[in-house]
N, C-alpha and C positions, 0 to 999 in steps of 0.2 A: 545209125538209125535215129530217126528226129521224136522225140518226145516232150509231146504237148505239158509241161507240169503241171498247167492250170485244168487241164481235165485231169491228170491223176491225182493231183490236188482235191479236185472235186470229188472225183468218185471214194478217194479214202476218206472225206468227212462222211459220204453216204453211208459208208461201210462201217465205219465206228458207230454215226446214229445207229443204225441198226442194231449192231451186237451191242448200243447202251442199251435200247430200248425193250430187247429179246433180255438181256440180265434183269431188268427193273421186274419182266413180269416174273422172274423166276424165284426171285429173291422176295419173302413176303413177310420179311420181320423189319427192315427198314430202316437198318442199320448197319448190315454188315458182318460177316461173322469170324472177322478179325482179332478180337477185343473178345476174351472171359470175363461176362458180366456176371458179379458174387450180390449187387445190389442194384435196386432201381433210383433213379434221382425225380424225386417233384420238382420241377423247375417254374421261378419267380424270376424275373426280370426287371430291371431301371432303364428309363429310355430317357434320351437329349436328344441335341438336333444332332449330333454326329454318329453316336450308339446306341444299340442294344447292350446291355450289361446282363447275361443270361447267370445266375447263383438256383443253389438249392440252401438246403435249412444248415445252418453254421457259417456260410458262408458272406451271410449279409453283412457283418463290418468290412469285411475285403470288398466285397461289389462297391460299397459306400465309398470306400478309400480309389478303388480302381475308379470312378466314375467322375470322380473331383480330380485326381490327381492328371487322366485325358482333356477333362474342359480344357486344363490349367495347358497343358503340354501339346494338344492337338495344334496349333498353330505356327509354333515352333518346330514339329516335330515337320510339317505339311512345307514351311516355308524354306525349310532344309533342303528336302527334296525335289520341292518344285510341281506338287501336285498333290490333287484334294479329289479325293472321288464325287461322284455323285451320292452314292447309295451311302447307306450309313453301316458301319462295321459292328460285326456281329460277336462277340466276347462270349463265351464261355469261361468261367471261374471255379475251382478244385479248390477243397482242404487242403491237398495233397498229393504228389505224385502217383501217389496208388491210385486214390479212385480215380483222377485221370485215367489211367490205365483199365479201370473196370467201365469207363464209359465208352458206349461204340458213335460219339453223337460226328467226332472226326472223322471216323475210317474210311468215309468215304471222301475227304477230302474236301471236295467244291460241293456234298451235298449236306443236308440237315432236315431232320426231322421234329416238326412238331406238331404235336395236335392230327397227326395220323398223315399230313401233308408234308412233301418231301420238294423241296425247292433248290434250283443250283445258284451258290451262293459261293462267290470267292474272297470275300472282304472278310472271313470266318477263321475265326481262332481260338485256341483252350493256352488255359493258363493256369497253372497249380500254385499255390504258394507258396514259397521254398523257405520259409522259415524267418527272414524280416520284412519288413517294410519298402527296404530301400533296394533290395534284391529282385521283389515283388516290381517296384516300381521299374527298374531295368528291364525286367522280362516280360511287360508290358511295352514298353516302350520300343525293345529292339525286333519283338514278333509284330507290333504294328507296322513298323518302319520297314522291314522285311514285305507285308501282305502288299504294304501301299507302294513298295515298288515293283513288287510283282502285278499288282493293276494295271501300274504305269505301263507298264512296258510291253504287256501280254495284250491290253484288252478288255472291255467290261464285256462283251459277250460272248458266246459259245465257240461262234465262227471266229472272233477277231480273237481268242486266243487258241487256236487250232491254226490257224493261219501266221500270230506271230510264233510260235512256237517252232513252225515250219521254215520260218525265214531268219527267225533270231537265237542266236548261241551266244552267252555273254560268258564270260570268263569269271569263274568261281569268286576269284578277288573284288569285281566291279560289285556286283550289290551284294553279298556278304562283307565286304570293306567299308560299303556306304551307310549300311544299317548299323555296324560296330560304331563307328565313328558318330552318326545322330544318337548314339546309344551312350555312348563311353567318353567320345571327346579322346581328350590326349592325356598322359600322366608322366609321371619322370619313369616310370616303372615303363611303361611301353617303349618310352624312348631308350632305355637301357635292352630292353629286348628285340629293337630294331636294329641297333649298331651291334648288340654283340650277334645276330641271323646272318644280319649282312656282310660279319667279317668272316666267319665261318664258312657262308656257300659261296660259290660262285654264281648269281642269278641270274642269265642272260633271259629268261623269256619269265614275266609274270603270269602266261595263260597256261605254265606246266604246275604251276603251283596246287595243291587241294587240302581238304580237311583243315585244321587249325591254322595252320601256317597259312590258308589262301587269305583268311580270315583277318587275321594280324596284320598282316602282309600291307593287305588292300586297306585297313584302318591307317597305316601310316601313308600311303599315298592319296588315300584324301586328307587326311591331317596337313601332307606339306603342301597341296594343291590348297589348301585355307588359310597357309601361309604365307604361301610365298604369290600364291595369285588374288585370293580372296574369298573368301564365301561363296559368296554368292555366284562364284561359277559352279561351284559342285553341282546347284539345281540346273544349270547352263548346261555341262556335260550330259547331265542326266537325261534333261530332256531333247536334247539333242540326238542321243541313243537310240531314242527313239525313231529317231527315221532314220540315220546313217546306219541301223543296225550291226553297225560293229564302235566296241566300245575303244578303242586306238586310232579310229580316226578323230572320234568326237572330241576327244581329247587332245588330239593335234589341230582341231580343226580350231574349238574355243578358246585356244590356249596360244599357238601362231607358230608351233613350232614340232619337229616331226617324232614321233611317238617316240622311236631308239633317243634322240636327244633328251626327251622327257623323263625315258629310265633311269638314265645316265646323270641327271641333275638333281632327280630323287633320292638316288644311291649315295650320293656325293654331299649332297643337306647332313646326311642321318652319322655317314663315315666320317665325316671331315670334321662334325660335332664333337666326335670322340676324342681328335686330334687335338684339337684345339685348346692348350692347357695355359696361353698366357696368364689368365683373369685366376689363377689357382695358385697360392701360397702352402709350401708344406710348415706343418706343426714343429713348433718347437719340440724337442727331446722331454724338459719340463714341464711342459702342459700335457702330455701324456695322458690319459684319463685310467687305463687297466693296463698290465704289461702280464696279465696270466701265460703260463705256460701249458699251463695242464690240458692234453687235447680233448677230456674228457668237460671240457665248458663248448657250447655250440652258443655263440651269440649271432642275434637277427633281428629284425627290425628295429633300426636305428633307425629315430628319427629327432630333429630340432623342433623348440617352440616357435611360434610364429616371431616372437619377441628375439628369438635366434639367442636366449640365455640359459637355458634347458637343453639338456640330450636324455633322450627315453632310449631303452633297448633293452629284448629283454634274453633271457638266459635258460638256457637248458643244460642241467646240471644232473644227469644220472634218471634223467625220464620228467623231473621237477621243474617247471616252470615260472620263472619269477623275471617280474621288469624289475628295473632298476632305474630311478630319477638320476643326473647331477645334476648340479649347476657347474656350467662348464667354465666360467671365471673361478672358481675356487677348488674345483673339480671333487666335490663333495656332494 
């Protein structure tokens, strides 16, 4: 039997408007009733040409910080991906993971309420403090880069994302891997957690992958795609996805070569790194630094000075924690 999509298409956006429209009148506090709320927030705001910065009272040096620290990074973060909304993104800021939790201004997602007026708005996000600076500045970064490719890809309005949602399925890895990556970049530590994934599974298909591992996963294949092809194709693929709607062609298509050879080149960067021990001299027996036995010492993070005449590491001795300096020419 032949069925028309474009009219069942139609008739299910009919059908959703409606049962949104039938909830909105039923529901009359305008939030949602997701979220146990224990207090209420007065909300003050900072505005620029790209955001709203929405804070309540404590939270004004965080809004301040978060608001400088986007001028500074919005360009970078935009030229990564290869797209800039029009509208301007809408931040919500928390002391803390609690009151997060006690506010309902997310629950509904694409809506928000202020001033008794309730607008669909998908450039909108909450962000709590976690305790630094530089944490802070991550978790800004990686939920922006997350919204701005969910824009991208979905649609700035009601119809153009009900419609791509309807035609597009991207693979956990593709923008959970692209936001890590604008977020995180690469480190030795990742690269260590990529060789030693990839020698443990056997991974023939990156779209079985989910949860943490899609995540990692996907940060090291754009990592090698900035490597070994360039930057500036990452925003190429990206936007490319956008109309091939599948994320394996785009990438075979900007790249010249067919998605199975691309996994197979990716896996073989990360593996064959491991392998590779010419450029590696073992230690003399004399230079030695510790030779303990005792299995009750737990030593971890070792690290060298930039000047490469220092080794840090520190020790855990019966629950006790202590670093330890040498200087590795004297080993004292």
């Amino acid at each position: 039997m032949y069925v028309n999509k474009r009219l069942v298409f139609s008739v299910l956006i009919v059908l959703m408007g409606a049962f949104s429209a039938f909830a909105q009148q039923e529901r009359n506090d305008g939030f949602g009733q997701n979220r146990v709320q224990h207090r209420s927030f007065d909300w003050y705001y900072y505005s620029s040409d790209k955001f709203y910065i929405y804070y309540y009272e404590g939270v004004n040096d965080y809004a301040k910080l978060a608001l400088d620290y986007l001028n500074k990074e919005y360009n970078r973060i935009t030229d990564a991906v290869g797209y800039a909304p029009f509208n301007k993104t809408i931040i919500f800021l928390y002391n803390s993971y609690t009151d997060l939790q006690q506010s309902n201004i997310g629950v509904e997602g694409d809506q928000f309420t202020i001033a008794g007026q309730t607008n669909f708005v998908k450039l909108q996000l909450e962000v709590a403090y976690p305790g630094s600076a530089q944490k802070f500045k991550e978790e800004i970064t990686y939920k922006l880069t997350k919204i701005l490719l969910d824009d991208m890809m979905f649609g700035g309005s009601l119809a153009e994302r009900f419609q791509s949602a309807y035609l597009l399925s991207l693979a956990n890895w593709f923008i959970e891997g692209a936001a890590r990556y604008v977020t995180y970049g690469w480190s030795v530590e990742m690269d260590d957690y990529i060789r030693d994934f990839l020698a443990r599974k056997n991974l023939k298909k990156l779209a079985r992958l989910d949860n943490n591992d899609a995540g990692f996963i996907g940060q090291s294949v754009w990592n090698y795609i900035a490597v070994k092809y360039g930057s500036g194709n990452i925003s190429n693929i990206l936007n490319l996805t956008r109309y091939t709607r599948k994320e394996e062609n785009s990438i075979a298509s900007t790249l010249g070569l067919r998605f199975q050879t691309f996994v197979y080149e990716w896996q073989n960067y990360y593996l064959l790194a491991g392998q590779n021990m010419d450029g590696y001299l073992a230690p003399n027996r004399e230079n030695m630094i510790a030779a303990k036995k005792n299995p009750d010492y737990k030593f971890s993070q070792v690290r060298v000075n930039s000047a490469g005449k220092k080794l840090a590491y520190a020790v855990n001795y019966e629950g006790t924690y202590k670093v330890i300096v040498v200087d590795i020419e004297s080993g004292k």
